[in-house]
N, C-alpha and C positions, 0 to 999 in steps of 0.2 A: 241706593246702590244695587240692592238686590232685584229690583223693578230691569235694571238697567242690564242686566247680567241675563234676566230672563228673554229680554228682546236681543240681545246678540244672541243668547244661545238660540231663540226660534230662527234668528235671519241665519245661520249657521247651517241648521237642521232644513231648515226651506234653499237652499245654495245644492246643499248635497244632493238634497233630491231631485234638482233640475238635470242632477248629470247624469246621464247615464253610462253603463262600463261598457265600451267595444269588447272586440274577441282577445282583445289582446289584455285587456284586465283594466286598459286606463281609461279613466273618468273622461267623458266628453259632453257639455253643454249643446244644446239644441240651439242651431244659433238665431241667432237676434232675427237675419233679413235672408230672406232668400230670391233670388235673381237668377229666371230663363229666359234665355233665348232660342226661340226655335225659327231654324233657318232652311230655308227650302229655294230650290231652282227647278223652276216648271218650262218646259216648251213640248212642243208637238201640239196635240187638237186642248190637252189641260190649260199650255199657253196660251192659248185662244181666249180664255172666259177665266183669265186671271189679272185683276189691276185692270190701270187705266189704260193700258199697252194693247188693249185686243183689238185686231184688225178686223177691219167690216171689209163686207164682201167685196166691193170695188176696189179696195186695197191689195185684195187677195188676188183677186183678177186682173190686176194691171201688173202683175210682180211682185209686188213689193211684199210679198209673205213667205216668210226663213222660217220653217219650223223649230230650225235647230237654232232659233236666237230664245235668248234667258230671261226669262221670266225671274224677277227677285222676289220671295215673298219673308216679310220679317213677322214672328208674332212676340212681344214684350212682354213679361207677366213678372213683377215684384208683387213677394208676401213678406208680411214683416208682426212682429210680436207688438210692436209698441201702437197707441192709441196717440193721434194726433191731437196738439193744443188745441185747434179750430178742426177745420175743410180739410182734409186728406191732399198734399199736393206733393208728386215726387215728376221727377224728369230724368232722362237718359239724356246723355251729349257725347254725341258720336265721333268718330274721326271726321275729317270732312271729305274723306275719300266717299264715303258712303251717299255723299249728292241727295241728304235729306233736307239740311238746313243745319244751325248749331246745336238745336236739340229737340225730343221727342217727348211730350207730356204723357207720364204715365196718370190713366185719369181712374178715379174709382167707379165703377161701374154703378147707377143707385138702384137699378136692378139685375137682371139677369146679367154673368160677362159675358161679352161677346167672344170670348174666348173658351173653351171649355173642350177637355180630351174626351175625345170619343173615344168607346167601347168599340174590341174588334167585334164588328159584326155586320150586318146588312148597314147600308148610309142610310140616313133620315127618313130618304123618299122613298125607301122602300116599299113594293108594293108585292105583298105573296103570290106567286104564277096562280093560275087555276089550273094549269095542265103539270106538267111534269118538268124538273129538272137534272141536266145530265149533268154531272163533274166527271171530267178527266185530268188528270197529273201527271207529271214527269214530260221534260225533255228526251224526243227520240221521235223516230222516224211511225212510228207504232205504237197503240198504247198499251201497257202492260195489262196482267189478268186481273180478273174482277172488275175492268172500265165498260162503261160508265157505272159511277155510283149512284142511283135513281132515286131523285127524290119524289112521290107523285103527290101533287097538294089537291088535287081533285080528291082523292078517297082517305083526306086526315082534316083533323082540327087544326087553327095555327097554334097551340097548345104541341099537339105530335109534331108538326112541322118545325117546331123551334127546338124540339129532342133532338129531331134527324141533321138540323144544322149542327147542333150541339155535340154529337155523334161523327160530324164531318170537320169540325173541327179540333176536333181531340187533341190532333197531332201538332197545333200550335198551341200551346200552351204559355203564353208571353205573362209576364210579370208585366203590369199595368201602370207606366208613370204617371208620377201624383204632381204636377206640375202645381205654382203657386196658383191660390183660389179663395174664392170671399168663404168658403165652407173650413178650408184649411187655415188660414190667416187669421189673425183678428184687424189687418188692415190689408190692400188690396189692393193695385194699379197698372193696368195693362194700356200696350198699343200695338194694333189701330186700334182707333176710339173713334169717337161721332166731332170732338174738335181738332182730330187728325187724322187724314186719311191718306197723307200724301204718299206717294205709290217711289218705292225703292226702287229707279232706271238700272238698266240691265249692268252698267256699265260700274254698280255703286259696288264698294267694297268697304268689308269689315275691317279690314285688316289696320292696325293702332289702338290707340290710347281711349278708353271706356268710361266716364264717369256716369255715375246713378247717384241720386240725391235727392233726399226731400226731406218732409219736415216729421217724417215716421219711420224713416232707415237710416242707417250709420251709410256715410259714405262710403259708396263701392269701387272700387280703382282696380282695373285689370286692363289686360293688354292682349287682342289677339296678333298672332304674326302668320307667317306662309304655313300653309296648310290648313290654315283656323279658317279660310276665310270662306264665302259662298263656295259649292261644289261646282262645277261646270254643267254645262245641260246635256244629256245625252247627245252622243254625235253617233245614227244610227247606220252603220254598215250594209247591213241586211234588213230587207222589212218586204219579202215576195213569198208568193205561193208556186211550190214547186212543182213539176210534172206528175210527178208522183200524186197530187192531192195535199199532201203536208205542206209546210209554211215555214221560213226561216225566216227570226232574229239575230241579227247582229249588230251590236255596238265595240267602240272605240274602249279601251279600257280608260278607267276614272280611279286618278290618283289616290282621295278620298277616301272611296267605296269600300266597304269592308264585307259587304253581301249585296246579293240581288235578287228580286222578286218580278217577277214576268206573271200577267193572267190575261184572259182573251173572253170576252163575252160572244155572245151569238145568238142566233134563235131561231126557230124555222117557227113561221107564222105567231101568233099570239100565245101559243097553250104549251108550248117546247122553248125553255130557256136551258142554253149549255154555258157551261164555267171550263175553263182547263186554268191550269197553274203550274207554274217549271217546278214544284216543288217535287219531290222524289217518294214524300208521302202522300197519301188524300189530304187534301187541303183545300180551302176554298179560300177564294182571289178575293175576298172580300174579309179575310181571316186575321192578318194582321194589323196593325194600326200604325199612324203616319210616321211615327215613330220609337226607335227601337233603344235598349242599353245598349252596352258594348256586351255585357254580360248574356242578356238573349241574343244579340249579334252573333257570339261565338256560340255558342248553343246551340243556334238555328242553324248554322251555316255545319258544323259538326253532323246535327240530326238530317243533313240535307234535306232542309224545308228550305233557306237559301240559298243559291247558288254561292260559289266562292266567289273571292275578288279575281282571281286569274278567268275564269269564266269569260266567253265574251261570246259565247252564238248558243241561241238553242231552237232546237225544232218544235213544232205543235204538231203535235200528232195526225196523221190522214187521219183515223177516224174521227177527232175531235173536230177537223176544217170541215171533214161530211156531213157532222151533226148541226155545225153554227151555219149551214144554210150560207147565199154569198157573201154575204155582210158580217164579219167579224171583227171588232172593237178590241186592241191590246191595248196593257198598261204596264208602265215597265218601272220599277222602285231601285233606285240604289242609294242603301243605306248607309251612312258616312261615321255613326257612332255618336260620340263628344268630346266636350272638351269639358275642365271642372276645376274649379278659383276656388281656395277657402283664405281667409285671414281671421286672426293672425298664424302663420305658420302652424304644425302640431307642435309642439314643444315633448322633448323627449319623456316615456314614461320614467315613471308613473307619474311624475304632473301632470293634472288636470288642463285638460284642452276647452279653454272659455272661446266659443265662435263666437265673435259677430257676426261673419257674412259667406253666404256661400255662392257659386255663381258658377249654373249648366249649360252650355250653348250644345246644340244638339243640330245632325247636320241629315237632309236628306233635298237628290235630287229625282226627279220623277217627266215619264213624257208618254205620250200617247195619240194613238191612232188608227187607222184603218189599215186591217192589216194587206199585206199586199198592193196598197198605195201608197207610190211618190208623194205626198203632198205637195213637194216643193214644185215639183214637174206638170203637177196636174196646173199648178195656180200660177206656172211657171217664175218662182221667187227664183233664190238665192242656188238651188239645187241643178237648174237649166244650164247647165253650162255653157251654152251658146248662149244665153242671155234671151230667147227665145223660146215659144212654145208651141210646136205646129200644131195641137189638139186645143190651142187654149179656145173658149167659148166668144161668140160672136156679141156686140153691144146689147143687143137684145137677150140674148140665152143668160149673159151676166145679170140684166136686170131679172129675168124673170128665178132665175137661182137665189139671188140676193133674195126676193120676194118669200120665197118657198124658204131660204134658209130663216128667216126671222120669225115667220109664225112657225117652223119648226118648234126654234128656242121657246118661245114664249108658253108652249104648250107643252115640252118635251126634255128640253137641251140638250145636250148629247146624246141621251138614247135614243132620240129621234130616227137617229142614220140607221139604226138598227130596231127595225118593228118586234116588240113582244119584250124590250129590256130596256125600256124607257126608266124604271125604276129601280134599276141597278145601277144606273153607272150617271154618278154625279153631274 
């Protein structure tokens, strides 16, 4: 009996401890499974080298290329506390609005995920300038005092170089989502995977009835509806260079959107890479990451590092368009926030709140291009309005573009279009 007394009082004493007290005083369990979805809408030159949807040159040159059509991209990632009997197997089954099939293997990675949040900071390919780089900030016709902020990697270590990044991005300070992971977990299952890669068509929608399941998570049941579902793609209003030298952005406003992030590359020859960013502080276009809280959303958008959601035009400064030489590369974020599922309900305090399952869907659309070019005009798609293109290029100039564009990619991808920032811009 007293044997018996002693194991309920440790399973007792080991219960309490799992829970920890909110701000509010009541006990709440870490729960069991946790469940993200991150959802993104790409078009402009991102849509291009996104999924199975990217149009090759001859497609682009006969019409048939919209910049302003949606790119879908889904990323899946279950974490869960429990250790499977066998083989780790869980799956998503989707609405069938969504035009994937009936369901999604979440598959456990047996090495590295293929998934994994980046830190804001340079992308992967980054490659240190040897010359100097300019940042400029803010929306407006002119750029405010103290522009450019100079970075020169000619006369530092990349040791100082990563101080003066460090130093430039001060002003974003974002809290870091800890999305599910084989390091956070002690089980693991994401999609795409290598037995699934089937590409979300633009036309696919979240919106309905959600199941998750496997043989390592409590079943997860939720429901997105209107508003939950994909963001729409930028629909971009303005996208020229003005008389002045400066350069207008404007887009369509996005239901969704709750801030927006604009940056512009550039480079005069190999040894001058320039940055601007709509933000209102020094910021660099490379500062924030794909995705935001709602909490740093209003934050940012407060600190004006984001633009607000009523926003819908903003200028790049003459000097900035003078320094990026002719070829300058935008990228434009709007950030959508989330959405957030827990069961069972909170129960009012002070009962303890036992989770099983939580569930993040987090939303951003994004597009990008050359700034002061039509796309759709040049490759005379969906944007020609006559249906026609009196400049479009002759069979020959197609092939030999086609030609030039593919060992571009092979050697460059998108920075290609612009010499000297081939390793900044994804």
């Amino acid at each position: 009996m007293n044997h018996l007394k002693t194991l309920a009082l440790g399973g007792a004493v080991a219960a309490a401890a799992s829970l920890a007290v909110d701000a509010s005083g009541q006990p709440e369990s870490a729960p069991v499974a946790v469940y993200w979805m991150s959802v993104a809408t790409t078009s402009g030159m991102g849509g291009m080298g996104a999924g199975a949807q990217r149009p090759n040159m001859a497609q682009m040159m006969s019409g048939g290329y919209n910049p302003n059509a949606a790119v879908h991209q889904l990323t899946l990632q279950l974490g869960s506390q429990r250790h499977p009997d066998g083989e780790p197997t869980a799956e998503h089954d989707p609405p069938a609005g969504l035009n994937v099939g009936p369901m999604l293997p979440l598959v456990t990675p047996q090495a590295q995920p293929v998934h994994e949040e980046a830190e804001p900071g340079p992308p992967p390919q980054y490659q240190q300038p040897h010359g100097r780089m300019l940042i400029f900030w803010g929306c407006g016709e002119h750029a405010g005092p103290g522009q450019p902020y100079v970075i020169d990697f000619a006369n530092m270590t990349s040791q100082q170089g990563a101080e003066q990044f460090g130093r430039a991005m001060h002003a974003i300070a974002v809290n870091p989502m800890q999305p599910p992971s084989p390091q956070r977990n002690t089980t693991y299952g994401e999609w795409p995977n290598p037995r699934s890669t089937v590409q979300v068509p633009g036309n696919g929608s979240l919106i309905g009835d959600h199941l998750v399941r496997g043989d390592y998570t409590p079943d997860i049941r939720f429901s997105l509806g209107q508003g939950q579902d994909f963001m729409p793609p930028f629909q971009m209003t303005a996208n020229q260079k003005n008389p002045s030298g400066s350069a207008t952005l404007g887009w369509r406003p996005m239901d969704q959107a709750r801030g927006y992030f604009a940056g512009m590359f550039g480079a005069q020859g190999q040894d001058e890479v320039v940055m601007w960013t709509s933000s209102e502080v020094q910021a660099l276009a490379f500062g924030l990451p794909e995705y935001l809280s709602d909490g740093d959303i209003a934050r940012l958008v407060q600190s004006h590092v984001l633009m607000p959601a009523s926003q819908t035009q903003c200028t790049i400064p003459v000097e900035a368009m003078q320094a990026a030489g002719r070829s300058a590369f935008f990228q434009m974020t709007a950030y959508g926030g989330e959405v957030n599922f827990a069961y069972p309900d909170r129960p009012p305090p002070p009962r303890p709140w036992h989770v099983e399952w939580t569930v993040k869907v987090r939303y951003r659309s994004a597009t990008s291009g050359i700034v002061g070019m039509d796309m759709s005009r040049m490759f005379g798609g969906n944007g020609d309005d006559e249906g026609r293109n009196p400049n479009r290029p002759t069979p020959q100039q197609q092939q030999q573009q086609q030609q030039q564009q593919q060992q571009q990619q092979q050697h460059h991808g998108l920075g290609s279009f612009i010499p000297g920032i081939g390793g900044f811009i994804p």
